[in-house]
C-alpha positions in Angstrom: 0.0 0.0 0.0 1.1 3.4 -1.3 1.2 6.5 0.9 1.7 10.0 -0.4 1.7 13.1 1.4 0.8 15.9 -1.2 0.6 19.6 -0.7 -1.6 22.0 -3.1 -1.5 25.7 -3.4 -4.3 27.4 -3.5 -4.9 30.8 -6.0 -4.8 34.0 -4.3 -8.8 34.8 -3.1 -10.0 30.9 -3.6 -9.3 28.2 -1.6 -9.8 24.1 -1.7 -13.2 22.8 -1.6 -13.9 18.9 -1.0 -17.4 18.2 -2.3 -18.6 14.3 -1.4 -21.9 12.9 -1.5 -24.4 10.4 -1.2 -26.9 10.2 -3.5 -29.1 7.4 -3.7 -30.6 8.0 -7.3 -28.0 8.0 -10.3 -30.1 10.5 -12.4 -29.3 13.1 -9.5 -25.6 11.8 -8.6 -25.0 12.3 -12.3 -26.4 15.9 -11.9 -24.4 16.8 -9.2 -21.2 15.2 -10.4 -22.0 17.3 -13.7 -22.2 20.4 -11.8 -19.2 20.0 -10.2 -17.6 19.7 -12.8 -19.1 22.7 -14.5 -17.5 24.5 -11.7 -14.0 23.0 -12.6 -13.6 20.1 -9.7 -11.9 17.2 -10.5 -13.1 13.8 -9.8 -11.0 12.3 -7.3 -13.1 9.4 -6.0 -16.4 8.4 -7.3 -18.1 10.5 -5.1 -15.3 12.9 -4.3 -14.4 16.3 -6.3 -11.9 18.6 -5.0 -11.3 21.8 -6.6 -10.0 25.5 -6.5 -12.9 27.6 -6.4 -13.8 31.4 -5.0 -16.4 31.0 -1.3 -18.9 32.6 -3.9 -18.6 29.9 -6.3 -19.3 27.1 -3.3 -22.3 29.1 -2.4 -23.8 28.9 -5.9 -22.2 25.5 -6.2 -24.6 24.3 -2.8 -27.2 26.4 -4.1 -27.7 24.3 -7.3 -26.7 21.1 -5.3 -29.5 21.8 -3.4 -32.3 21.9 -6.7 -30.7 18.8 -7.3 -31.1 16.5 -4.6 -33.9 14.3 -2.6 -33.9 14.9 1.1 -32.9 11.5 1.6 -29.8 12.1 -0.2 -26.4 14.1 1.4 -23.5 16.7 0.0 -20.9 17.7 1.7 -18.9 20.9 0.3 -15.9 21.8 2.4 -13.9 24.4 2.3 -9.8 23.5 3.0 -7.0 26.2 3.4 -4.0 25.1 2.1 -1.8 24.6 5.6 -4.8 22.1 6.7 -4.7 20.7 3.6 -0.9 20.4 3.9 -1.4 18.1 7.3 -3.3 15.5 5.0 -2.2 12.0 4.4 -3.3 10.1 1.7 -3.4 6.2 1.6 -4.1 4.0 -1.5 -3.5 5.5 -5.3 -4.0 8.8 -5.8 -3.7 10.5 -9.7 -1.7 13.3 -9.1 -1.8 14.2 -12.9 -5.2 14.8 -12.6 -4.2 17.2 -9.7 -1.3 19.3 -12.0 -3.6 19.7 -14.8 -5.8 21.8 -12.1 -3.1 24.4 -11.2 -2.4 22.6 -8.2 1.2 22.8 -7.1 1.9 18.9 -5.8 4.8 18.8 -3.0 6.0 15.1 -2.1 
């Protein structure tokens, strides 16, 4: 088993956001991973995006998370700065490709 320690800079006035959910139906799931997406998050597990975005942009982000899903279903979108995100450890495979094509700085 792999494990990485990665750190990612953030963009001056945005910061990380970690959006995960649980969503029963895959219409919806496929909505919200769509959205996410629109909002330039990268998939990072299948129900995992992370991605550089402005507090504004999470806000509309929830907001259209919300029209989206059943109240049986649950989103998470949280907001990372980059020292906490520095203290992370990650076990398993990670893509970190996927990561540098976001304008992530990744430190091993």
């Amino acid at each position: 088993m792999k494990v990485k320690n990665l750190n990612l800079l953030f963009i001056s006035g945005s910061m990380i956001y970690w959006v995960i959910y649980d969503i029963k139906n895959n219409s919806r799931r496929l909505k919200v991973s769509e959205e996410c997406k629109n909002f330039g998050m990268e998939r990072v597990q299948k129900s995992v995006f992370i991605g550089i975005i402005t507090k504004n942009q999470a806000e509309m982000l929830a907001i259209k998370c919300k029209e989206l899903v059943d109240r049986d279903d649950c989103v998470f979108i949280i907001a990372t700065c980059n020292n906490c995100f520095s203290n992370k450890i990650i076990i398993g495979d990670f893509d970190e490709e996927k990561v540098k094509k976001m304008n992530f700085v990744v430190v091993n």
